[in-house]
FINU-819390 format. One record per residue (C-alpha): x, y, z; residue in three letters. Coordinates in steps of 0.1 Angstrom, whole numbers, padded with zeros to 4 digits, always signed. Each point is the difference from the previous one (the first is absolute). Example, Ala and Ser with C-alpha at 12.3 -4.5 7.8 and 13.67 -1.06 7.14 Angstrom:
% FINU-819390
+0123-0045+0078ALA +0014+0034-0007SER 
//
This chain:
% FINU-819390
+1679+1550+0901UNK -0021+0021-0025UNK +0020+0011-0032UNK -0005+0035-0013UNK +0002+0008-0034UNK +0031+0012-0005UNK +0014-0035+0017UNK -0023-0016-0020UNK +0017+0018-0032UNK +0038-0011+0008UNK -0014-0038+0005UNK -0020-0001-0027UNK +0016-0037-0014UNK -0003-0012+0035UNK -0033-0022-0009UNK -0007-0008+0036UNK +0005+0032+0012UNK -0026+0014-0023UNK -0020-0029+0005UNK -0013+0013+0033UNK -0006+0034-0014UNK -0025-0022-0024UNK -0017-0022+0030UNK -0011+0032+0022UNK -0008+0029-0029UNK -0016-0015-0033UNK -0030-0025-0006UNK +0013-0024-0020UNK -0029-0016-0018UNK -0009-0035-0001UNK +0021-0029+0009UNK +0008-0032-0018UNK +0020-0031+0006UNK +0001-0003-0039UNK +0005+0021-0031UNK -0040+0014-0004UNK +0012+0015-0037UNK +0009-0036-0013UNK -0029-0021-0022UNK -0017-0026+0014UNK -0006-0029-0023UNK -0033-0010-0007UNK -0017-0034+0010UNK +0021-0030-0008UNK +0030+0014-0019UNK +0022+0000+0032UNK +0000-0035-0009UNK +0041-0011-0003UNK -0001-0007-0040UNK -0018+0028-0007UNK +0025+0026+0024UNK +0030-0015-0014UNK -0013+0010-0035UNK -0008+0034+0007UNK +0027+0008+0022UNK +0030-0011-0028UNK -0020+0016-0030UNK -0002+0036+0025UNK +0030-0002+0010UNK +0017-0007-0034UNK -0020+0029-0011UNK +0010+0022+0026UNK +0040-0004-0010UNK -0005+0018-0032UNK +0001+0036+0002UNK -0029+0022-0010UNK +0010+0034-0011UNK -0012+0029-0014UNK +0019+0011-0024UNK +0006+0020-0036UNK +0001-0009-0033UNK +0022+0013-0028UNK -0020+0009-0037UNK +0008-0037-0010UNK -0028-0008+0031UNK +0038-0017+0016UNK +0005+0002+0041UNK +0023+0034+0002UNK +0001+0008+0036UNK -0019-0007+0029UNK -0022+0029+0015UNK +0008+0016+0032UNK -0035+0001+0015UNK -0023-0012+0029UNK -0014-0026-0020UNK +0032-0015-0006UNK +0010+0006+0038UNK -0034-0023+0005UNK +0008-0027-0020UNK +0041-0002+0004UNK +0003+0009+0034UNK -0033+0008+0029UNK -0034-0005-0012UNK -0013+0008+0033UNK +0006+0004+0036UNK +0003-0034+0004UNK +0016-0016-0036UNK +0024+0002-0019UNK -0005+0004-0035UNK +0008-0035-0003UNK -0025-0013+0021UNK -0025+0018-0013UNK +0002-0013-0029UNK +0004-0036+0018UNK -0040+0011+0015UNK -0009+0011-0030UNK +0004-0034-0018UNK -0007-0025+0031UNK -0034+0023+0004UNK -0006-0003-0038UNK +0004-0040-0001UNK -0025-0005+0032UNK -0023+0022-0013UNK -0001-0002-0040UNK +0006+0041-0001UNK +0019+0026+0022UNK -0004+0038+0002UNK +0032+0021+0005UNK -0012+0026+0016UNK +0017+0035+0004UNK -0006+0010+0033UNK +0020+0035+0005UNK -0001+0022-0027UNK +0014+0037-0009UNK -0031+0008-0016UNK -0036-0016-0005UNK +0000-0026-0024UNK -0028+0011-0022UNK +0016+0032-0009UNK +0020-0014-0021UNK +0043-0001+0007UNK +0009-0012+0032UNK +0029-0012+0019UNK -0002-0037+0019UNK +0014+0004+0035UNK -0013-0032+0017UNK -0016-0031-0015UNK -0021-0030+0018UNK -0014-0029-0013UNK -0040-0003-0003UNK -0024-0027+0001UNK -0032+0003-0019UNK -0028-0003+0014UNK -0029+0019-0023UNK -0002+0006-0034UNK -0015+0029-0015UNK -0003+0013-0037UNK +0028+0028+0010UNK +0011-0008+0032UNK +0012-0027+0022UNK -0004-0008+0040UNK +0038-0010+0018UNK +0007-0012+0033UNK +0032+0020+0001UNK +0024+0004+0030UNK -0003+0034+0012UNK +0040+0006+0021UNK -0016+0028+0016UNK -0027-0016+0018UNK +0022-0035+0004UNK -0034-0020-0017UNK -0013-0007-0034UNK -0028+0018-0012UNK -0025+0000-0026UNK +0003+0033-0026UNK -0016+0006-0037UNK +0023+0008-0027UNK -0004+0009-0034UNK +0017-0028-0023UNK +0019+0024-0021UNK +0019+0007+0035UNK +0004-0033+0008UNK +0026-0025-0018UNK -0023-0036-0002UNK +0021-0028-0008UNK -0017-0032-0008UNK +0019-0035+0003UNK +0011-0009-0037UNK -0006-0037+0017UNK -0035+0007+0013UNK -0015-0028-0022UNK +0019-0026+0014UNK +0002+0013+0037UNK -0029+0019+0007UNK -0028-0014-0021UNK -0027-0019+0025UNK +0009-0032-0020UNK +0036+0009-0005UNK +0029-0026+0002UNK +0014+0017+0035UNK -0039+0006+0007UNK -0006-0036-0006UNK +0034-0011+0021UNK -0010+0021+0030UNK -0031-0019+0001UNK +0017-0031+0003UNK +0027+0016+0023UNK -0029+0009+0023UNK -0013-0040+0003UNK +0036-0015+0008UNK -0003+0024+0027UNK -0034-0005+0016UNK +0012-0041-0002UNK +0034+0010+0016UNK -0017+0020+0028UNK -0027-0028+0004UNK +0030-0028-0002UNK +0018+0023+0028UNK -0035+0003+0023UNK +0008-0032+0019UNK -0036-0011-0010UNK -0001-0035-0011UNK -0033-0003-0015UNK -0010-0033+0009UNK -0034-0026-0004UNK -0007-0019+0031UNK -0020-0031-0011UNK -0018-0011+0031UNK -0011-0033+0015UNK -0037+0011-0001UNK -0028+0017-0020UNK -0008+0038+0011UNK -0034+0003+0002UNK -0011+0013+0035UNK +0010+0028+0019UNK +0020-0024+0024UNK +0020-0020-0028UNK +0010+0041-0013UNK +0011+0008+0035UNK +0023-0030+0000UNK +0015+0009-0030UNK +0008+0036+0005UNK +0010-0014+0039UNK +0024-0025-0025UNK +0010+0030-0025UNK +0012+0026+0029UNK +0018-0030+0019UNK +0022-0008-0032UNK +0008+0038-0003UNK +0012+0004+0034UNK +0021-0036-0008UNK +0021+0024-0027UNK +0000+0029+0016UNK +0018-0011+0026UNK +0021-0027-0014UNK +0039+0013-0007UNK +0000-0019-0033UNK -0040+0005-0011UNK -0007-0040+0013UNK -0033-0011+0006UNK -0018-0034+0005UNK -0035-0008-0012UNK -0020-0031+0009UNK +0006-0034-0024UNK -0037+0003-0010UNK +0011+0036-0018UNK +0011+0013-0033UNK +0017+0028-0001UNK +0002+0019-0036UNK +0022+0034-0005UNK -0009+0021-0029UNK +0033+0017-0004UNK +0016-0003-0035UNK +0031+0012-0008UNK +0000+0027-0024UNK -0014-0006-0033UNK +0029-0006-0030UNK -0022+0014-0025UNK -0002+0034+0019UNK +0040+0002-0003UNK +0002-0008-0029UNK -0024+0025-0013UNK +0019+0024+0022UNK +0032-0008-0019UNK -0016+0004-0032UNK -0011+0030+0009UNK +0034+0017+0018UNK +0021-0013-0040UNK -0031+0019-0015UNK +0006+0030+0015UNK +0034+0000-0002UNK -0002-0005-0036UNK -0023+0026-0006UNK +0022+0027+0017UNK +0027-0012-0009UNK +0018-0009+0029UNK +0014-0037+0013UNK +0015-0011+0031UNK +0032+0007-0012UNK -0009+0040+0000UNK -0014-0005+0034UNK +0028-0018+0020UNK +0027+0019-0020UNK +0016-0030-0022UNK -0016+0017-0032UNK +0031+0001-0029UNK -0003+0029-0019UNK -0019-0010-0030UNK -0027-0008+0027UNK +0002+0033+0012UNK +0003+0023-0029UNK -0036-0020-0010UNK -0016+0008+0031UNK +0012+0034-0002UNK -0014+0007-0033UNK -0034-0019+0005UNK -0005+0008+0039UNK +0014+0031+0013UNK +0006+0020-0034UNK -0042+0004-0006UNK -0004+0008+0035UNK +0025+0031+0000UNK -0016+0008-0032UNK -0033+0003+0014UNK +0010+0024+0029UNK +0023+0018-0021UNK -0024+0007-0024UNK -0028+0009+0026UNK +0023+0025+0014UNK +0005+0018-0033UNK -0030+0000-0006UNK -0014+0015+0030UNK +0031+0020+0016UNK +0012+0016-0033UNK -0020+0029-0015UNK +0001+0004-0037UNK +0020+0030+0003UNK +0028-0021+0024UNK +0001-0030-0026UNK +0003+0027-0032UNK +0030+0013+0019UNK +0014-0037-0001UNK -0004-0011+0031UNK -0009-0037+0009UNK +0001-0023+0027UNK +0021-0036-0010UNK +0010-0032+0016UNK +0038-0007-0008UNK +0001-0040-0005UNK +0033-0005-0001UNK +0005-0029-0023UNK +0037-0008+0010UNK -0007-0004+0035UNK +0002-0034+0000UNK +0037+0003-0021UNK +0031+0004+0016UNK +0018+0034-0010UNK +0028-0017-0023UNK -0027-0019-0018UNK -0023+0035-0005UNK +0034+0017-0018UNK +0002-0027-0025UNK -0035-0002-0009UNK -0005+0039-0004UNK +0035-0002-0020UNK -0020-0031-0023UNK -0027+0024-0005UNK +0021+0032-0011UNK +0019-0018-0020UNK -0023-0024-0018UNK -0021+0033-0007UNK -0027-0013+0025UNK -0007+0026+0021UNK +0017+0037+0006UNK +0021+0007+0028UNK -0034+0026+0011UNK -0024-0027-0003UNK +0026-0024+0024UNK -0002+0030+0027UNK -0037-0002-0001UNK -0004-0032+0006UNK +0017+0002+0033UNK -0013+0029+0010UNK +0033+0025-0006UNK -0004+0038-0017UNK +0005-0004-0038UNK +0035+0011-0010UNK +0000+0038-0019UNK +0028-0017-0024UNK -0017+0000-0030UNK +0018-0029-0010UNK -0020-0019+0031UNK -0031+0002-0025UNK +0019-0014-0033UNK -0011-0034-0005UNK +0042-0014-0009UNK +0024-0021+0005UNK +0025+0025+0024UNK +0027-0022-0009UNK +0003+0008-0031UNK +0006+0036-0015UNK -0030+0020-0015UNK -0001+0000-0036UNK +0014+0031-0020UNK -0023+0021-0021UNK +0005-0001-0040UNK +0008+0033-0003UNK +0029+0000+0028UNK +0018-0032-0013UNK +0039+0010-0006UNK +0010-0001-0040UNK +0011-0032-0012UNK +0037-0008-0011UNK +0011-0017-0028UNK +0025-0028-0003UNK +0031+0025+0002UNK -0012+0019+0030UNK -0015+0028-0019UNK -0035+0018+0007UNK -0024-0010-0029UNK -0026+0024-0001UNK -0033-0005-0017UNK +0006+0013-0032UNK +0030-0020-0008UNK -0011-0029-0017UNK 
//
């Protein structure tokens, strides 16, 4: 039965009722049995090492929150802004992310690549005229360089397929991998590990052919025509002996040797692959502990401050640089990663310490609230660098009049 609108508007959360509305009225666009927006790694770093690696280093990335944000006149986080941008980067990027998984693409497109453009794709205003609000944001990959500009392969929601558009740079955040010397470089150590990746697998695949690459050494000298007839009549009959034998059997005459070539795979190779994958590790600081989850916390504060820390920085600082006129950033706005240092601490353990740091006249109660990410306190004791357990001294000119011995006041001039 055809729906008319107005039944259409009283089921309007029935999705299969408005499905068929969809099916008979409205060209859909292209059809996909996969995500077409997602990035497609490039030759060889599907590999399982190398996926593991960027897929915990993105997605540890991802769980810190990117905001954009205010700044008090101390240049101190004060409040976080209320704006599209941040709506991009806390909450939907895009038709199809979140704002976490955008940033998730963002890194995982930057570590296959070497660099990454964020790329605003819906705007209030044209770029190049200066202030602009950010509606909608995609990831870019480069594919031209010019002295001003750069070519992407962007996805374009509207049309359901990437496409190729030329930006100017100042529009266009570029982030380049902090780690691009050890994992994008031709002669890199993931370059080099690849490499290697790529030979275990052709011997795997040739090891898993069911050819058994073997030397027949024949009773007889081939010379003539007749002799090579014999032997290829002598070749094909021991092939058909193993392809039909249940257990790959086949008998050859006494006056035969049979040699197989097949070796198995070559030590050297895995251990070079070995030496490699600790390389690597070592230079991104990363170990298997961070990878399978047994990491203890000193092990994970180090790869947070040598892995994921200069990778925020970089898109953080891309972002400001290019999404954030002069005249936004004179007003004290920012955009800022909130690495929250206690993460890892259990609640009753992050009291104590911020109380050993108040206390032992470490740190301010203002400068605590920033490091995990909380609005500083307008108590303007928050900002005095004391002991709070201890009263505040008294000015000279306030102390009470001292008493002598008998409980009188002795003032000044009796001496």
């Amino acid at each position: 039965m055809e729906m008319t609108f107005g039944s259409r508007l009283k089921h309007a959360w029935n999705a299969f009722l408005g499905n068929e509305f969809f099916n008979y009225r409205y060209s859909l666009g292209p059809s996909y049995s996969y995500r077409p927006d997602r990035p497609i790694f490039s030759r060889g770093n599907e590999r399982s090492i190398i996926t593991s690696v960027y897929n915990r280093i993105a997605l540890d990335a991802a769980s810190i929150a990117i905001q954009h944000a205010r700044l008090d006149d101390d240049g101190r986080f004060e409040d976080v802004i209320d704006s599209s941008l941040n709506n991009c980067l806390s909450l939907e990027a895009n038709l199809d992310q979140t704002g976490r998984a955008f940033i998730q693409d963002v890194v995982m497109s930057m570590l296959d690549e070497g660099c990454v453009a964020i790329v605003p794709t819906d705007t209030d205003l044209d770029p190049e005229t200066g202030s602009f609000k950010i509606e909608k944001m995609r990831t870019g990959k480069i594919v031209e360089w010019y002295p001003k500009h750069v070519r992407l392969r962007v996805y374009n929601e509207n049309r359901g397929e990437k496409q190729d558009i030329t930006l100017p740079k100042s529009t266009v955040a570029i982030v380049e991998n902090p780690f691009f010397a050890v994992m994008n470089e031709p002669n890199s150590t993931m370059q080099r590990l690849i490499r290697k990746l790529n030979i275990l697998d052709a011997i795997d695949e040739q090891s898993g052919s069911g050819k058994l690459n073997l030397i027949i050494q024949l009773p007889y000298v081939i010379k003539t025509e007749a002799r090579r007839q014999q032997a290829e009549k002598r070749r094909k009959d021991i092939e058909e002996q193993l392809a039909g034998s249940k257990y790959g059997v086949a008998y050859t005459d006494g006056t035969e040797h049979v040699v197989q070539l097949n070796r198995p795979i070559d030590n050297n190779l895995m251990s070079q692959i070995e030496y490699l994958t600790s390389m690597l590790y070592s230079q991104l600081g990363i170990t298997q502990g961070i990878l399978d989850g047994t990491a203890d916390d000193r092990t994970k504060l180090n790869y947070d401050n040598r892995t994921i820390e200069p990778i925020l920085s970089a898109i953080v600082d891309e972002m400001k640089r290019k999404f954030l006129t002069k005249t936004a950033r004179s007003q004290k706005q920012s955009i800022l990663f909130f690495r929250d240092p206690f993460r890892l601490v259990p609640i009753n353990d992050i009291a104590e310490i911020a109380d050993k740091m108040t206390r032992n006249e470490i740190m301010t109660s203002n400068e605590i609230r920033q490091k995990i990410g909380m609005k500083p306190s307008k108590d303007p004791k928050a900002d005095e660098l004391r002991n709070s357990n201890l009263s505040a001294p008294k000015e000279e000119g306030n102390q009470p009049p001292s008493t002598s011995e008998g409980g009188k006041v002795q003032n000044e001039s009796e001496v």
